[in-house]
ZAMARGU-4260 file (C-alpha; in steps of 0.2 Angstrom, whole numbers, plus 5000, padded with zeros to 4 digits):
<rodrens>
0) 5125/5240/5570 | 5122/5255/5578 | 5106/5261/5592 | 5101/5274/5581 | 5083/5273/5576
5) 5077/5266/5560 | 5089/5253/5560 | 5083/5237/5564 | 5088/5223/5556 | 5072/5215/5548
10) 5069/5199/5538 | 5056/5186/5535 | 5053/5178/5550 | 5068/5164/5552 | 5053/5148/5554
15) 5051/5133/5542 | 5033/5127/5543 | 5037/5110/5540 | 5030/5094/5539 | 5034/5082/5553
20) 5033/5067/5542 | 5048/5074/5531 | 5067/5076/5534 | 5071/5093/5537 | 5088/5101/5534
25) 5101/5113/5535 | 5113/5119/5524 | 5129/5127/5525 | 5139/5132/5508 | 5155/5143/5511
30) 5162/5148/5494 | 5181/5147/5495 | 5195/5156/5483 | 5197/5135/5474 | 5184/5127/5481
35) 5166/5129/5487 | 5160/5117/5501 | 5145/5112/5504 | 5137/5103/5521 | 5120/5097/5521
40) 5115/5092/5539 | 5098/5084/5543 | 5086/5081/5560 | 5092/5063/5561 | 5111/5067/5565
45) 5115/5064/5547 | 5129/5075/5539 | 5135/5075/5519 | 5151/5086/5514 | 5151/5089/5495
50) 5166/5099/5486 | 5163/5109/5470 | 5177/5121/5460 | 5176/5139/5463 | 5168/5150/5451
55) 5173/5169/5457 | 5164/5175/5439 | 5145/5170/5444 | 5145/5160/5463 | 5128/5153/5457
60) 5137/5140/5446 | 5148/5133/5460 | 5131/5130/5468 | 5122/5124/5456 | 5136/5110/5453
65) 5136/5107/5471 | 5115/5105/5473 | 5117/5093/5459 | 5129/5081/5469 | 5117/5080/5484
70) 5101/5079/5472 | 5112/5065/5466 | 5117/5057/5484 | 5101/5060/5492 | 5094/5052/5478
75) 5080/5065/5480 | 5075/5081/5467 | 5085/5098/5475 | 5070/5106/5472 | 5061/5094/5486
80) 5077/5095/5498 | 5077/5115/5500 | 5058/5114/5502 | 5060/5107/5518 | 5077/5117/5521
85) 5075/5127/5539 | 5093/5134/5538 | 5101/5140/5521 | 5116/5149/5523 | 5133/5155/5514
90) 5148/5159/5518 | 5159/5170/5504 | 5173/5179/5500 | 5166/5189/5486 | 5170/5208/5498
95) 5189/5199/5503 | 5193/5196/5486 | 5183/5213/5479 | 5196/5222/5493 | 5210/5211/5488
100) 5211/5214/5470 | 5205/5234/5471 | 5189/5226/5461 | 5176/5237/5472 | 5166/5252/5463
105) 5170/5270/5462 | 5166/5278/5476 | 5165/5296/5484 | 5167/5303/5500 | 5157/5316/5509
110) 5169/5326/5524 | 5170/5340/5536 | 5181/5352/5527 | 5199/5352/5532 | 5199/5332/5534
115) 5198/5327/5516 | 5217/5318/5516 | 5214/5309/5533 | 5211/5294/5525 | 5229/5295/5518
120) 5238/5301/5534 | 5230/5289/5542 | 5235/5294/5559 | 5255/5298/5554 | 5263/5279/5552
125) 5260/5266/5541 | 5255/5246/5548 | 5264/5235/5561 | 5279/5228/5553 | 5284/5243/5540
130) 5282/5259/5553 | 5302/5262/5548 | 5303/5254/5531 | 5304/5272/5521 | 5304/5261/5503
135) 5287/5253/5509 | 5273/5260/5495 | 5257/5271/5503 | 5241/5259/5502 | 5233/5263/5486
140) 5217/5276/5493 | 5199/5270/5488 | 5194/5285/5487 | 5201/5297/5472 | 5207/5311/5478
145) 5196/5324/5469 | 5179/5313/5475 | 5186/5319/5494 | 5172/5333/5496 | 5175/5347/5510
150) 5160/5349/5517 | 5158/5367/5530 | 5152/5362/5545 | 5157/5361/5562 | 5152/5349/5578
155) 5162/5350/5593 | 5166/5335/5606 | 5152/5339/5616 | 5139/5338/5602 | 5138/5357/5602
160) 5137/5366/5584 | 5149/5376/5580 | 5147/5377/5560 | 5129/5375/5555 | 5129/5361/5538
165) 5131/5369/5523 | 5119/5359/5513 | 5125/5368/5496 | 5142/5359/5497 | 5132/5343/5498
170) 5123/5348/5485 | 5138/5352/5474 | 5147/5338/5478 | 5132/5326/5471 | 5134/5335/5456
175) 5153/5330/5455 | 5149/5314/5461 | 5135/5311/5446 | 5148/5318/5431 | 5161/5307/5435
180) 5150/5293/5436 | 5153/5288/5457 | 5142/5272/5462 | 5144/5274/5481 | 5146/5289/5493
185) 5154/5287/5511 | 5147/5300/5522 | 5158/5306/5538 | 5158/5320/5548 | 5170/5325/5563
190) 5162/5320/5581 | 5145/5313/5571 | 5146/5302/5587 | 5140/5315/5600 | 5129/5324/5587
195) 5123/5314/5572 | 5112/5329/5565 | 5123/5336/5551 | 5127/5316/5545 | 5110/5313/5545
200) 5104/5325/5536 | 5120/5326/5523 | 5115/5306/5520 | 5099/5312/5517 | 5102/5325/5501
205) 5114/5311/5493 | 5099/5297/5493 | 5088/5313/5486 | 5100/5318/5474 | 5107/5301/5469
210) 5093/5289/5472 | 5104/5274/5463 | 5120/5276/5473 | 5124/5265/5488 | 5126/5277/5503
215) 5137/5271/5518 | 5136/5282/5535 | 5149/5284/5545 | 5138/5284/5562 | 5128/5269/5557
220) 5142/5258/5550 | 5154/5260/5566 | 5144/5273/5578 | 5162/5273/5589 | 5176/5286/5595
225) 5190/5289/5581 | 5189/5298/5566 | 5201/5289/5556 | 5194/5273/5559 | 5176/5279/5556
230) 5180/5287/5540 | 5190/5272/5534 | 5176/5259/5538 | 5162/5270/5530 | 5173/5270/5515
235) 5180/5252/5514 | 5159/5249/5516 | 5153/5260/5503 | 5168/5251/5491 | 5162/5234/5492
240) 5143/5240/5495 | 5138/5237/5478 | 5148/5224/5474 | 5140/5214/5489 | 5123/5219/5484
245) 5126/5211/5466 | 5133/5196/5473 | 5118/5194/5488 | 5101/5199/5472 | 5108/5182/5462
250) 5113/5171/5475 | 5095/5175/5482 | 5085/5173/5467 | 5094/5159/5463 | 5090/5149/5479
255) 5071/5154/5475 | 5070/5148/5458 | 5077/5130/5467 | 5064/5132/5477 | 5069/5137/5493
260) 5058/5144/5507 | 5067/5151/5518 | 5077/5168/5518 | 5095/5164/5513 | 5107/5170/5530
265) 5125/5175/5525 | 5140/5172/5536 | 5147/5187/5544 | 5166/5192/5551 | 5161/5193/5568
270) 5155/5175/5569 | 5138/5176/5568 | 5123/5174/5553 | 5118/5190/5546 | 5098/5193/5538
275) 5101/5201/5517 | 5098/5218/5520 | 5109/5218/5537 | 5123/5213/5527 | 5120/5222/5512
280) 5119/5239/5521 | 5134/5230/5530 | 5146/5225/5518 | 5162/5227/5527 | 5156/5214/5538
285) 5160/5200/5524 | 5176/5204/5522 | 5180/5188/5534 | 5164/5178/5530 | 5170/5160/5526
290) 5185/5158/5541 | 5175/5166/5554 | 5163/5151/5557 | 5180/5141/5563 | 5180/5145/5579
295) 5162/5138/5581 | 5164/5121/5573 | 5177/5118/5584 | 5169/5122/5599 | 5158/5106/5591
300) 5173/5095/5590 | 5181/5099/5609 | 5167/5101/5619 | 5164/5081/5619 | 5184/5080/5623
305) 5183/5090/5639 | 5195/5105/5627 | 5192/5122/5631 | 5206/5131/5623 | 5212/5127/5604
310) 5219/5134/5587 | 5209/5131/5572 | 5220/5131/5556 | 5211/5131/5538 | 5222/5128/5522
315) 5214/5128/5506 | 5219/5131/5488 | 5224/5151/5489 | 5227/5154/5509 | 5231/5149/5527
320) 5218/5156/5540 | 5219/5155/5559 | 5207/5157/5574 | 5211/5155/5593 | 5200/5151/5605
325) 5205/5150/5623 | 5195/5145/5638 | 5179/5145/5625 | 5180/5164/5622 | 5188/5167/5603
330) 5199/5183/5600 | 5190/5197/5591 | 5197/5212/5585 | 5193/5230/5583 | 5201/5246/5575
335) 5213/5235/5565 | 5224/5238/5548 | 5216/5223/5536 | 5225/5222/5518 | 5230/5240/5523
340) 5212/5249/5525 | 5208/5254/5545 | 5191/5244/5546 | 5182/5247/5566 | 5170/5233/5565
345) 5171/5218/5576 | 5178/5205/5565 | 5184/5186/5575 | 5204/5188/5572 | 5209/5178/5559
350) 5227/5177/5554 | 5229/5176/5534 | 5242/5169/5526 | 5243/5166/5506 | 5250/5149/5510
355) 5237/5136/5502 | 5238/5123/5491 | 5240/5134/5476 | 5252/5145/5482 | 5270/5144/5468
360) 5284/5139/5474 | 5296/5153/5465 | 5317/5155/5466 | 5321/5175/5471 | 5337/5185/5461
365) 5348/5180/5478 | 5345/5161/5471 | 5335/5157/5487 | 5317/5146/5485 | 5303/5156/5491
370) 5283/5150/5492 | 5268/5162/5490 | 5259/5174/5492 | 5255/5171/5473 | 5242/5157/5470
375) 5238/5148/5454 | 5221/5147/5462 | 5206/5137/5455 | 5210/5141/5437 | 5222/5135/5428
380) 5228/5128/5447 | 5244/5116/5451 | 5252/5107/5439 | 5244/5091/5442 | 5226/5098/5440
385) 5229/5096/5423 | 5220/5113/5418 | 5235/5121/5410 | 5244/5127/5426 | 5263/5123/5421
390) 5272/5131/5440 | 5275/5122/5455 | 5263/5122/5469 | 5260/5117/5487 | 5251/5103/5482
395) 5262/5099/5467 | 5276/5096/5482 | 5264/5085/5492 | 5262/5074/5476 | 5280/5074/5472
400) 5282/5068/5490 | 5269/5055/5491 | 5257/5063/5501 | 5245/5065/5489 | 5236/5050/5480
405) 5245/5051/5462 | 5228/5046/5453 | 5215/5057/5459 | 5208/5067/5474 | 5190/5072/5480
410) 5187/5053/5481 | 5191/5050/5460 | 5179/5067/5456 | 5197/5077/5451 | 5211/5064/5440
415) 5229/5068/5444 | 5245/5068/5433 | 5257/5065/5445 | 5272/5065/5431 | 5266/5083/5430
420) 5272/5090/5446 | 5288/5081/5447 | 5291/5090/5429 | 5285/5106/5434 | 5296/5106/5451
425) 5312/5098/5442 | 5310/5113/5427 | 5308/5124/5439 | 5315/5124/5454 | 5327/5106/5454
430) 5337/5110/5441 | 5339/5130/5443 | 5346/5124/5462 | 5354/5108/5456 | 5347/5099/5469
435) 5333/5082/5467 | 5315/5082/5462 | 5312/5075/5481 | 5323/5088/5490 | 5316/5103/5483
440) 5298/5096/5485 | 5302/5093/5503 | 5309/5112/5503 | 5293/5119/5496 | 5286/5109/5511
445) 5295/5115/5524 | 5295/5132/5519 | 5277/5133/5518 | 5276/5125/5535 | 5287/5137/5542
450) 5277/5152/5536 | 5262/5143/5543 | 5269/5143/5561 | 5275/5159/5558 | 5256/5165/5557
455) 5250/5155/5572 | 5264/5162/5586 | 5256/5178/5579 | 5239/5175/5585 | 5246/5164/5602
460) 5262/5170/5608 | 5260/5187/5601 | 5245/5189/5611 | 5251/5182/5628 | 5245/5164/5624
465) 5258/5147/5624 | 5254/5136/5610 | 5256/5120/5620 | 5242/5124/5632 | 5229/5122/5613
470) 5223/5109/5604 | 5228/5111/5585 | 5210/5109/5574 | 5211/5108/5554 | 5201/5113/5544
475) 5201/5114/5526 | 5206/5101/5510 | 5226/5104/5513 | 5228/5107/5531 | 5230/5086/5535
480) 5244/5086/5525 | 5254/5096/5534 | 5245/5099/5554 | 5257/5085/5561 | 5273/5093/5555
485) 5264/5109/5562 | 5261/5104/5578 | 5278/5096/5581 | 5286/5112/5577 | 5275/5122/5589
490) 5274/5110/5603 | 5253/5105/5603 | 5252/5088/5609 | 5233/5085/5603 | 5228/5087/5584
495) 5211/5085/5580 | 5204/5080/5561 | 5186/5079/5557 | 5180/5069/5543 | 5171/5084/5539
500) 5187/5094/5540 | 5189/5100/5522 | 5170/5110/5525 | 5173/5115/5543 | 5170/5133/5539
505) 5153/5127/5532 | 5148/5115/5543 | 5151/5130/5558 | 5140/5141/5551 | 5125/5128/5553
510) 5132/5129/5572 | 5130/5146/5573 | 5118/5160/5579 | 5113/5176/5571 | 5123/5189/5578
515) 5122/5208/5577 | 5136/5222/5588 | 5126/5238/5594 | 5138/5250/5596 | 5141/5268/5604
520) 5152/5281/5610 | 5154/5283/5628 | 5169/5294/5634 | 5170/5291/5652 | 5181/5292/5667
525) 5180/5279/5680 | 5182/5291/5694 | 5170/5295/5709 | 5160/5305/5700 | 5155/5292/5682
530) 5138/5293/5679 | 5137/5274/5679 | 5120/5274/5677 | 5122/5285/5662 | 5131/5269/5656
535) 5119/5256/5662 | 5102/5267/5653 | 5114/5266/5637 | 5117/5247/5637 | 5099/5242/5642
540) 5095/5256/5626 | 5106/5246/5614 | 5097/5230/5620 | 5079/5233/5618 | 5086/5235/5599
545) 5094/5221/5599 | 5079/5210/5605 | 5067/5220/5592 | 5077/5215/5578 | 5079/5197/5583
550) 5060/5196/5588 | 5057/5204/5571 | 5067/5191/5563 | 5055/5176/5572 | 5067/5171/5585
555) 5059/5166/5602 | 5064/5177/5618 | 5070/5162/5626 | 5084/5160/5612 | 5088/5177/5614
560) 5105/5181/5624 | 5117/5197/5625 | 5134/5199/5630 | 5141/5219/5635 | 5160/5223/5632
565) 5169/5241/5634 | 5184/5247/5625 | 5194/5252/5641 | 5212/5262/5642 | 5220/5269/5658
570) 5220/5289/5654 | 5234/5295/5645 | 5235/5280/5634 | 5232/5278/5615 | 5224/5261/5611
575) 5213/5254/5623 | 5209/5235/5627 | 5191/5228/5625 | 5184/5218/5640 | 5171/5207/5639
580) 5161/5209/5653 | 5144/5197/5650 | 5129/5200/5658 | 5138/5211/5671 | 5125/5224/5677
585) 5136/5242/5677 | 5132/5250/5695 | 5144/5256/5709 | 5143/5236/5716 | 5150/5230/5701
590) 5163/5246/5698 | 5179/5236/5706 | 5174/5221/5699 | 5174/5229/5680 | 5189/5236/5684
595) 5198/5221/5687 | 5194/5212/5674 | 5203/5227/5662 | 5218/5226/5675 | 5219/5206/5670
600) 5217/5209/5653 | 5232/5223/5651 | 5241/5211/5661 | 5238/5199/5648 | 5243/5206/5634
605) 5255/5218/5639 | 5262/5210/5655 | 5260/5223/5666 | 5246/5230/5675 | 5243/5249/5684
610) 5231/5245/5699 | 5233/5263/5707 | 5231/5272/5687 | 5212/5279/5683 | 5202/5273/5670
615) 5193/5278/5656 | 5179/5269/5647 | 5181/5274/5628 | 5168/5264/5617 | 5155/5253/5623
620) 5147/5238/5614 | 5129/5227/5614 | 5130/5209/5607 | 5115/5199/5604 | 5113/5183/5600
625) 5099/5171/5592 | 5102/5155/5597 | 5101/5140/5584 | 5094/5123/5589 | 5109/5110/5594
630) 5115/5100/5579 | 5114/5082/5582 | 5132/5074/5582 | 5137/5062/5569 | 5140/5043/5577
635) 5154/5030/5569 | 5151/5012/5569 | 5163/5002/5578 | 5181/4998/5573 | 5190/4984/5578
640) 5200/4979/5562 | 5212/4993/5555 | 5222/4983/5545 | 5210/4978/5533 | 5209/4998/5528
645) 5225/4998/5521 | 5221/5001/5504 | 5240/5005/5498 | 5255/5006/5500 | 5267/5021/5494
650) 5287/5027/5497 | 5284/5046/5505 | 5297/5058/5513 | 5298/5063/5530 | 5312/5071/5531
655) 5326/5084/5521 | 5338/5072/5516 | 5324/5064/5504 | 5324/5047/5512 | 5308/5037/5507
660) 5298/5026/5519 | 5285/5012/5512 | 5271/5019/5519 | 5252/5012/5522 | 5237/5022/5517
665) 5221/5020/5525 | 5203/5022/5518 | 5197/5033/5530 | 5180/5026/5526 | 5182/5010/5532
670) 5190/5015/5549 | 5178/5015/5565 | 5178/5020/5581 | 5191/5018/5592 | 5204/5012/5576
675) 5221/5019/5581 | 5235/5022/5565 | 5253/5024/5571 | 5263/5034/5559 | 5272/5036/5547
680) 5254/5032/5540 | 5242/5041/5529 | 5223/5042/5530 | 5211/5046/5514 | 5196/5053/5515
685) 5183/5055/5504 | 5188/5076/5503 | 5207/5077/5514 | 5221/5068/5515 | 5228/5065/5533
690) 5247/5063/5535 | 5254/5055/5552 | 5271/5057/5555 | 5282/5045/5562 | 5281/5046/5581
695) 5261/5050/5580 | 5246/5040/5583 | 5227/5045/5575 | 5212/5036/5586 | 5193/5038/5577
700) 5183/5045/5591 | 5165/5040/5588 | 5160/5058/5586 | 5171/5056/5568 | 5185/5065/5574
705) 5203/5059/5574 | 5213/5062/5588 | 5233/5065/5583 | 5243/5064/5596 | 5263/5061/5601
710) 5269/5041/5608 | 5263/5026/5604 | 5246/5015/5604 | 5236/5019/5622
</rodrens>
């Protein structure tokens, strides 16, 4: 979001005129590579989880398969239920796969001339991890090279013109751009931040000259200092622009024919709901949609615990995501490499791993057993699915070992062939190592747990965090399975699992506020001589357009907050840290205090600090917020009798050697509060499966969520 006139981000006013005899409702759906959850809260602390299969070739089907179950539960037409909906929104991963698989649209690229191949430099050294790696491939460019178009002209750093636009080259290269058939045109030009005219204007003849082609501006989509990364986000935008657009029109008029009426909210990266045409002319902010809500649902699940600081961990069927949150503040990133494209935007850090319950468990040429990245996804899926996948999977191991029920899963809605991932793990990976069915599941188990706490020192330790200080959260079908063994290898003493676990994602976004980043350039030193209140005019500027567009959205002044951060670096440095600085007025009173709080913060994550070093202010950021009401948490009745929901017993392994231990497993719907389970055990819910390890005890808080931690029974 930028403070650049004409931008305001408009909807139907967010207000349910209902009646106050009816059961109102809100509902979540977060549409997942496998699976597509569904959580349907209502005013009278009542919350339903439904699961439906993916369908990546036309969402709405996944929907409509899920709208039938609660039509079906509620025992009520769906038609009736979104009537008196006051909160739809969705959650998807329609950019992140469109960016993943290179699906997005043809698109061209407007530039100042002499910067057409800085998207292919991209600042002289590849991503983290491969800077020295000379075999390592280039990213594969989203932009042809001959849909690059130099454009002449010429603003300096001051804002001053040096070139005047050349409105002919526009013009010429919208001719190129209809004859090859481009659907979407990033413009960018060199310092647009301090003078936007020639961006402007050069937006201006493409919308005249190619009225059907999505447009994405540089200055509007990531108004901020760097060329690189505002060329690059402009672009990644204008790829999966139309691709979004599609995917938003049918969801849309698909919620209207079922009677919904209420404007449908879509989940965005940076943790917040987004209005249609916000996130249309936003597309890059989708890339993260479903794992972003994390952080916020399990703000939900600590905050009745007294836990401040956790990790939430989300395994589904295709991949592993992770979100910290320490002292209630999650980490959010900026000006990051994402699947290789340099993308500006805030987006809430979320580590991605493809380590889900699809993921293939595959021997390499050296003869050593590997797991992921590749997934067999929803279709044809593991081998037990029974839907033609014949490879061995995640979830193919946890059958093999016991984990899983051998019948069926999503409480008897999916059958399992049980006989089929012990033959697909024997063919191919058993025999080829000459090991046993149980010790080669086990492998594909550990291996895939290893990967996992690989990710998670990645977003702790890697970032000055100790992952004993957090609580670990799952979320997702799969991560129960495994979030014992995880936490034991990383030290977390505290697990949490809430019955809703396998729609956490979903269930956060009915916890959530709209959300919209007002950005701007704002190159300064913090000398004797800053023109603070420069500063201060510019963040009160950026919030009176924030507060329009909420206010113009229905929400009420009083549900109406903002928080100020600034990209800060001491001069001389490269990359600069953003600090979050609330509702801190910027005036010479507060200078020292700002100043600090970027000195803590370089301590932080770099371990060192330079009191006596000036500092510069880079970028500068407005948040704002529209509050949702509270949700009314879910109650439990009261335990007193865990025995009697033993429903089974089964022989699982818990260890490498391939030992098997009797186990008991529990119906997780006939525990209450305050019923404790000492491992080895195993707990089934209606959508997860909860492992407990030997030498861990689950107790059902009354809020419906376990609490796993390490000894015996309190």
């Amino acid at each position: 979001m930028t403070a650049q006139p004409g931008l305001r981000c408009c909807a139907p006013p967010y207000r349910l005129q209902k009646d106050k005899t009816m059961t109102t409702y809100r509902l979540g759906v977060d549409a997942g590579g496998t699976f597509t959850d569904f959580i349907l809260a209502d005013d009278q602390g009542n919350t339903h989880l439904f699961k439906a299969t993916s369908t990546p070739e036309d969402g709405t089907r996944a929907i409509a398969d899920g709208f039938a179950q609660i039509a079906e539960k509620l025992g009520k037409p769906m038609r009736e239920i979104l009537a008196n909906t006051e909160l739809c929104v969705n959650g998807t991963t329609v950019a992140l796969n469109a960016l993943i698989q290179h699906k997005g649209v043809k698109t061209g690229l407007v530039c100042t001339a002499g910067h057409e191949d800085s998207l292919e430099i991209r600042l002289g050294h590849k991503e983290e991890g491969y800077r020295y790696d000379a075999e390592y491939p280039p990213a594969r460019q989203l932009v042809e090279r001959h849909l690059r178009m130099p454009i002449r002209e010429r603003i300096l750093s001051d804002g001053s013109i040096r070139v005047p636009l050349n409105e002919d080259d526009v013009r010429a290269a919208c001719e190129v751009f209809r004859k090859e058939g481009v659907q979407a045109v990033a413009v960018s030009f060199l310092w647009s931040i301090a003078n936007g005219a020639h961006e402007r204007r050069a937006a201006e003849i493409v919308r005249e000259m190619l009225p059907d082609v999505y447009v994405s501006v540089g200055l509007e989509v990531f108004p901020q200092m760097r060329e690189y990364t505002r060329t690059s986000t402009a672009v990644v935008n204008a790829y999966l622009g139309p691709v979004l657009m599609n995917y938003v029109e049918r969801i849309d008029a698909f919620y209207r024919d079922q009677g919904t009426k209420v404007p449908v909210r879509y989940f965005q990266s940076n943790g917040g709901m987004a209005a249609r045409d916000v996130m249309v002319s936003r597309a890059v902010s989708a890339i993260n949609s479903g794992p972003a809500s994390a952080p916020m649902a399990g703000r939900f699940l600590t905050n009745p615990l007294g836990i401040r600081s956790f990790i939430t961990v989300d395994m589904g069927g295709t991949s592993f995501d992770i979100t910290l949150t320490h002292e209630g503040k999650t980490n959010v990133n900026k000006d990051i490499d994402f699947l290789r494209y340099r993308i500006g935007i805030p987006m809430i850090q979320v580590e991605t791993l493809g380590a889900g319950g699809g993921s293939i468990a595959w021997i390499d040429q050296m003869g050593v057993l590997n797991v992921g990245p590749q997934s067999a996804g929803a279709m044809p899926g593991p081998a037990c699915y029974q839907r033609g996948g014949t490879l061995p999977t995640v979830t193919d191991a946890n059958v093999a070992l016991g984990y899983l029920n051998p019948e069926s899963l999503l409480g008897g809605r999916l059958p399992i062939d049980a006989a089929a991932s012990r033959q697909a793990i024997a063919r191919h990976l058993a025999e080829p190592l000459h090991i046993s069915v149980e010790k080669a599941a086990y492998g594909i188990f550990s291996i895939v747990n290893n990967n996992m706490v690989s990710g998670i020192r990645r977003v702790s330790i890697e970032r000055g965090y100790d992952p004993r200080d957090f609580a670990l959260i799952g979320a997702g079908g799969a991560t129960g399975l495994h979030l014992t063994a995880l936490a034991q290898e990383i030290g977390c003493k505290t697990v949490l699992v809430s019955k809703l676990a396998s729609g956490l994602c979903a269930f956060g976004q009915l916890l959530s506020d709209i959300k919209y980043n007002y950005m701007s350039a704002m190159p300064m030193r913090l000398d004797a001589q800053a023109p603070l209140e420069e500063l201060e005019s510019r963040f009160r500027s950026l919030e009176q357009d924030g507060m329009a567009a909420m206010q113009a959205e229905g929400v009420p002044p009083s549900r109406i907050l903002f928080k100020r951060s600034l990209d800060m670096r001491y001069v001389g440095q490269v990359h600069e840290c953003t600090v979050v600085i609330g509702n801190t007025p910027v005036n010479a009173a507060t200078l020292e205090q700002i100043k600090q709080m970027f000195h803590d913060l370089h301590k932080q994550l770099f371990t060192y600090s330079e009191p006596d070093s000036l500092i510069e202010i880079v970028n500068m950021e407005a948040t704002v917020y529209g509050q949702s009401a509270p949700l009314a948490a879910p109650q439990m009745p009261a335990g007193g009798n865990a025995e009697a929901a033993i429903r089974t017993r089964r022989q699982m392994i818990f260890d490498a050697d391939g030992h098997s231990l009797l186990t008991p497993v529990y119906d997780g719907e006939m525990l209450g509060t305050d019923d404790e389970i000492t491992g080895p055990a195993v707990i089934e819910e209606p959508t997860t499966t909860i492992v407990i390890n030997p030498g861990w005890v689950a107790r059902l808080d009354g809020s419906g969520t376990y609490i796993i931690t390490q000894g015996t029974r309190r």
